[in-house]
C-alpha positions in Angstrom: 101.5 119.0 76.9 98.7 121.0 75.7 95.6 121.3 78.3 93.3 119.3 76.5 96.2 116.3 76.5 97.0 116.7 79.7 93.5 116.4 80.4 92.8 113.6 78.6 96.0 111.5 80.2 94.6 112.2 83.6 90.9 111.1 82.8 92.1 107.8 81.3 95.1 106.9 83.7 92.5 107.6 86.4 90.1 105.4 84.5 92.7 102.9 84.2 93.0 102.7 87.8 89.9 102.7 88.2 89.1 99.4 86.4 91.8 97.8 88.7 90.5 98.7 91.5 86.8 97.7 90.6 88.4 94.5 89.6 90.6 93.4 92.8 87.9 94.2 94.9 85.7 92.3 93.0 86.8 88.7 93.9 86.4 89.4 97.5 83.1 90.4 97.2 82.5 87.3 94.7 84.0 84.8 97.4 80.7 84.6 99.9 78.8 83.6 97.4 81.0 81.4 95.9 81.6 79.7 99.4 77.8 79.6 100.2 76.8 78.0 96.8 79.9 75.6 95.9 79.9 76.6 92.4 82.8 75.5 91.0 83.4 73.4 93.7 84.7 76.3 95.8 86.0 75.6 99.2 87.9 77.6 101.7 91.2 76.7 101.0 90.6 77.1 97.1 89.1 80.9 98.2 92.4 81.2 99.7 94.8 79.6 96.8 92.6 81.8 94.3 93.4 85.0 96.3 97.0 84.3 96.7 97.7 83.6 92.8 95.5 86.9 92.2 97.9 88.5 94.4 100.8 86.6 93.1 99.8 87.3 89.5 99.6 91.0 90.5 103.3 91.2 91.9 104.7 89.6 88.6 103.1 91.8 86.7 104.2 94.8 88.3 107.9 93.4 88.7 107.6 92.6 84.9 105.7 93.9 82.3 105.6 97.6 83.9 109.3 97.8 83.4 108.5 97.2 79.4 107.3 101.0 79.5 110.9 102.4 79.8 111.6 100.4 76.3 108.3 100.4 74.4 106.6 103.4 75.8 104.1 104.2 78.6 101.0 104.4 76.0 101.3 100.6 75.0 101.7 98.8 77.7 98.8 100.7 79.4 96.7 99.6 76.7 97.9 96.4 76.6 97.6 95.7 80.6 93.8 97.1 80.2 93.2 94.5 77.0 95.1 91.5 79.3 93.1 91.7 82.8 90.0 92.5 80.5 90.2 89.8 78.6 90.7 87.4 80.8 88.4 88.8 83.6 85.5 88.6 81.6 86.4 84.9 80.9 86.4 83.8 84.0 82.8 83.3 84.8 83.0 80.3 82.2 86.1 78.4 84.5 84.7 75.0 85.0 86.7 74.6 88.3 88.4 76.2 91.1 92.0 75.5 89.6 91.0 77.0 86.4 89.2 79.8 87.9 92.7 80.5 89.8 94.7 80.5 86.2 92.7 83.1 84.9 92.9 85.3 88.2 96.7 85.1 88.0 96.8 86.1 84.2 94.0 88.5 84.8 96.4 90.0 87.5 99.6 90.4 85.7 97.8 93.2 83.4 96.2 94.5 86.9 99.7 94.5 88.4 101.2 96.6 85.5 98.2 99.3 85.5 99.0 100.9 88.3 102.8 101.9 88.1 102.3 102.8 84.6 99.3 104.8 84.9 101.5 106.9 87.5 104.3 107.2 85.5 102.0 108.6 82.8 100.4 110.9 84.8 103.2 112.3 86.5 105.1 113.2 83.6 102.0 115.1 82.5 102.2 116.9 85.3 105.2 117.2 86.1 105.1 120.5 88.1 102.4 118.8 90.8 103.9 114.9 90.7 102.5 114.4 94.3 99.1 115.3 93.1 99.2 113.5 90.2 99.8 110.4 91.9 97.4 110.8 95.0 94.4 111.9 92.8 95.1 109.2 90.4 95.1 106.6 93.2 91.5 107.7 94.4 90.1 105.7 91.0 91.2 102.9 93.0 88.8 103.5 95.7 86.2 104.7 93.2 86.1 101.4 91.5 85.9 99.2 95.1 82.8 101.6 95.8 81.4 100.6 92.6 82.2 97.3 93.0 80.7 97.0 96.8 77.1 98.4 95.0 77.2 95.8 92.2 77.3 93.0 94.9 74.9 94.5 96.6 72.5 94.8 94.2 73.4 91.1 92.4 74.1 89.6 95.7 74.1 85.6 94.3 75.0 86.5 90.6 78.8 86.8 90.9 79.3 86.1 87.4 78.1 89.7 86.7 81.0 91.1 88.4 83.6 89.9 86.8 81.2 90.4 83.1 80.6 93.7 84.2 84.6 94.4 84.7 85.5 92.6 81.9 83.0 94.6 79.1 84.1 98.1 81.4 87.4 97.0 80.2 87.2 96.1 76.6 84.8 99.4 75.9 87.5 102.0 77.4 90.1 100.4 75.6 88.9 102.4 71.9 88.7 105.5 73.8 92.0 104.8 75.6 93.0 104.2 72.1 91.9 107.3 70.3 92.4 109.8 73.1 95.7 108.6 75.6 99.2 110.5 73.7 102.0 108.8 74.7 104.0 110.7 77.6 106.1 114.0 75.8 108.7 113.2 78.2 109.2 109.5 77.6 109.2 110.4 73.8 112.2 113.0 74.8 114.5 110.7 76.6 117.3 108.4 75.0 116.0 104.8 73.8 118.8 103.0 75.4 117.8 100.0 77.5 116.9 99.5 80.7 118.0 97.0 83.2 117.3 96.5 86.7 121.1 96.8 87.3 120.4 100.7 87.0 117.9 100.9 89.5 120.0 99.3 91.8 122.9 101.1 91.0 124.9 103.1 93.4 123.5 106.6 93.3 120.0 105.0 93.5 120.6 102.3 95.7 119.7 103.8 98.6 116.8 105.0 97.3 115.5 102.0 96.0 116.1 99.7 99.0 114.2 102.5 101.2 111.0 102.5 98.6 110.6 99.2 98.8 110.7 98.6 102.2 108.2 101.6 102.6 106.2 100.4 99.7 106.0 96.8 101.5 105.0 98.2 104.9 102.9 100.5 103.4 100.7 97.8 101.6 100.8 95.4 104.1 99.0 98.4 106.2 96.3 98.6 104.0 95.5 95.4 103.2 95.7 94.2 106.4 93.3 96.7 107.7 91.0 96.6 104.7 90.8 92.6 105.3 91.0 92.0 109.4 89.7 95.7 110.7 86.2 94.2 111.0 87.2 91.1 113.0 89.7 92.8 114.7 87.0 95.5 116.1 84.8 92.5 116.4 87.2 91.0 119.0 87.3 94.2 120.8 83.6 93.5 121.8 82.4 96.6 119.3 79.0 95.2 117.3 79.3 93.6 114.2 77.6 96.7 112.6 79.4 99.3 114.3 82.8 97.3 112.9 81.4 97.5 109.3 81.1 101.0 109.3 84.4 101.7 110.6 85.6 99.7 107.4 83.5 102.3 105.8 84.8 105.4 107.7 88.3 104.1 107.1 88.2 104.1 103.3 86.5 107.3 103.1 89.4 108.6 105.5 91.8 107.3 102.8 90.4 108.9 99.8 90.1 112.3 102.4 93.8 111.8 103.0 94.9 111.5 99.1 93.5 114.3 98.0 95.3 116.4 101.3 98.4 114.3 100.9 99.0 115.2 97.1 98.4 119.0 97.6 100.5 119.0 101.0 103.6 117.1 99.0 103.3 119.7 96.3 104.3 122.5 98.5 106.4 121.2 101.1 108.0 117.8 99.8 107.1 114.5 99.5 109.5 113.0 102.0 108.7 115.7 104.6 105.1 115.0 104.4 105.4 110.7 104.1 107.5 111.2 107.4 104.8 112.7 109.2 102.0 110.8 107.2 103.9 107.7 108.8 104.6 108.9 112.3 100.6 110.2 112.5 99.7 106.1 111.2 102.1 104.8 113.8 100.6 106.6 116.9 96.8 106.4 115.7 97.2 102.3 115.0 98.3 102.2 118.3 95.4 103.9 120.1 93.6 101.8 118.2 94.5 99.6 120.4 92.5 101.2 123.3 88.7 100.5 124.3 87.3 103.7 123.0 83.5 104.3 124.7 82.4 106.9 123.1 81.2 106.3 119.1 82.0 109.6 118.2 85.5 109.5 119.1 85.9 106.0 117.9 84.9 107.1 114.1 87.1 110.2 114.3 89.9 107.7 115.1 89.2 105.3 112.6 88.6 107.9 110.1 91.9 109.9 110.6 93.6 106.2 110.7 92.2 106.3 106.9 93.3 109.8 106.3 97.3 108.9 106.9 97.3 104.9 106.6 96.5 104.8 102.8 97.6 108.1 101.2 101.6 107.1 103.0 101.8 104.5 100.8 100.8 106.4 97.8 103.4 109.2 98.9 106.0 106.2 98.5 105.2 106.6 94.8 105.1 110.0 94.4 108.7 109.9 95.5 109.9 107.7 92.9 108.6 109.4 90.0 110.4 112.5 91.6 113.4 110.7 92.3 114.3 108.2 89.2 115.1 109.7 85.7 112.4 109.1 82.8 114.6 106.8 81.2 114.1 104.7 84.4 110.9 106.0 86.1 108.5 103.2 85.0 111.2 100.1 85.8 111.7 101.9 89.3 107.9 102.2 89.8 107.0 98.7 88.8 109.7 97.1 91.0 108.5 99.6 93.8 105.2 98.1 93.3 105.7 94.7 92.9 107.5 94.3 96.2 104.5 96.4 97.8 102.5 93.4 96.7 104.6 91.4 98.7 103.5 93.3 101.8 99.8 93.1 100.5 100.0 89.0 100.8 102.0 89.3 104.1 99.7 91.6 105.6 96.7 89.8 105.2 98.3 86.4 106.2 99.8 87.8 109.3 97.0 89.3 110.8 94.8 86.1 109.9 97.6 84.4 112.5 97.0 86.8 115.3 93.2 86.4 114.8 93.8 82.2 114.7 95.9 82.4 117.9 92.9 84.3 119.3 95.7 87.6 119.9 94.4 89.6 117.1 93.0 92.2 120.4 95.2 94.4 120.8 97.9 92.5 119.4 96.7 93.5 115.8 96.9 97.2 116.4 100.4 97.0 117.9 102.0 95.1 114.9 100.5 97.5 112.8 101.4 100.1 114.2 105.1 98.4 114.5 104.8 98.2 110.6 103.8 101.9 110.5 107.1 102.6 112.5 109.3 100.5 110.0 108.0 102.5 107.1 108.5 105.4 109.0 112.4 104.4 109.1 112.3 103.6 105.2 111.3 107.4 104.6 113.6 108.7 107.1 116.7 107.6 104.8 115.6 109.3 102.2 116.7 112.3 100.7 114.6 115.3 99.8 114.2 116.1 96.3 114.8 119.4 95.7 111.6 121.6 94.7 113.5 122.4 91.0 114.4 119.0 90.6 110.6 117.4 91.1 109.7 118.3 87.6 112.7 117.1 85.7 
């Protein structure tokens, strides 16, 4: 691909990922308000069912319209995933009740749920030469857009209709550019048109790879949504201030971002597996000193902000490996099912924890299933093979 292409693709798969992340984070930012003021006849458990079929709706997608890339191309069902959670996101301020509010969070989520696989397909068979930066620099749009969606909520802290207009409009106004500017992938284009079936990714010389990726995708998102949703309450427990736990929610995020950008570049040079090995051995030991009273506020934020650095970029590394590993022909069904079960682990995650903190366990208890988690992904990379350094860009 020519430079300007290549630039282009990584501006607007960024973008793309972007959106989704602005958009995920926006329901739990939507949910106090919703709780506070009833509208819609909110409730705690409809919070909860509304979550769960975002999350479902997110899976599905993933599992099944990402896969549609290896037969109809990566550019379309990008564009088509954008136009779906759009659509339907900016709708949703005009549900007149709970149960239709959750409808339109699980359609809205099947295009969110197919973003993300194909927008790292696309963009690591742009750059094909640096797949471990491609997918870890990509992945930072994702924290980009909960940023953006944290200030919005801020600053319209009992409108939450304008979250979801403001996503929705963000949407539907990339979507000519995406249009105009996104080529489809050069390398899709150059493989064979056969089908693809599932049966391939399962198939006996990837088998072994596939069953490892998704049990390191699962633990690896059940890790990060399990921090991102109990860290507070969990430091809370602890007896840290309220405030002081709030930051460390802060700290940890900016540690993730940090720890893509160092992942990606790491991977490039020495491997992917070789680097998620250690990035999951590091998450193992510094969950578990989580786990420790920690006196000095210094120290605490340099823990909590190196937990970020490994915690969140492992899971991206999980990724990475798959577009190394799986053939073109194959790359976006492999991806998508990757994903998909990963979205499994971001459901169980959150519910888990919210069990330890019920049972009144969640201190230290919380930091030592994680870090239990950390080790089982840990034992997902380990069977693994390395992907040669002349095979990475095939």
């Amino acid at each position: 691909m020519s430079p300007d292409r290549t630039a282009w693709t990584a501006a607007l798969c960024w973008l793309a990922v972007l959106l989704e992340g602005y958009d995920l984070v926006a329901l739990g930012a939507a949910i106090p308000t919703l709780l506070r003021t009833h509208d819609l006849g909110f409730t705690p458990a409809g919070a909860t069912a509304v979550a769960t079929a975002s999350l479902v709706g997110v899976a599905v997608g993933a599992g099944f319209l990402a896969p549609v890339a290896d037969r109809r191309g990566r550019r379309s069902v990008l564009l088509g995933s954008v136009a779906l959670f759009s659509v339907f996101t900016l709708v949703l301020p005009l549900a007149p009740n709970v149960a239709t509010f959750g409808v339109l969070r699980f359609l809205a989520g099947l295009g969110l749920g197919a973003v993300m696989p194909v927008a790292l397909t696309t963009m690591a068979e742009s750059l094909s030469s640096r797949r471990a930066s491609a997918s870890t620099i990509t992945m930072t749009g994702y924290h980009v857009g909960a940023v953006l969606t944290s200030v919005l909520a801020l600053v319209f802290a009992s409108h939450w209709e304008v979250l979801f207009y403001g996503g929705g409009l963000a949407g539907l106004l990339v979507l000519p550019l995406m249009w105009w500017r996104l080529p489809e992938s050069t390398a899709y284009l150059a493989a064979s048109r056969e089908r693809v079936t599932v049966r391939e990714v399962l198939g006996g010389r990837f088998r072994r790879t596939t069953i490892a990726v998704w049990v390191g995708s699962f633990m690896g998102l059940l890790l990060v949504y399990g921090l991102n949703t109990w860290l507070p309450q969990l430091m809370t427990t602890a007896g840290y201030p309220l405030s002081t736990s709030i930051t460390l929610l802060l700290l940890l995020n900016v540690g993730g971002v940090v720890g893509l950008l160092l992942a990606g570049l790491i991977a490039d040079r020495f491997g992917t597996r070789r680097v998620a090995v250690l990035w999951f051995a590091a998450s193992a030991v510094l969950l578990a000193a989580l786990s420790l009273r920690v006196g000095n506020a210094l120290l605490l934020n340099a823990l909590v902000l190196l937990t970020g650095v490994f915690v969140f970029s492992a899971q991206v590394l999980i990724y990475s490996h798959v577009t190394e590993s799986f053939p073109t022909s194959t790359r976006g069904t492999a991806l998508g099912l990757t994903s998909a079960v990963g979205r499994l682990g971001s459901i169980t995650g959150p519910f888990l924890t919210g069990a330890l903190v019920t049972a009144g366990v969640a201190y230290p208890w919380g930091f030592y299933f994680f870090a239990a988690v950390a080790v089982l992904g840990l034992a997902a990379v380990l069977v693994l093979r390395n992907v040669p350094a002349e095979a990475r860009s095939l």
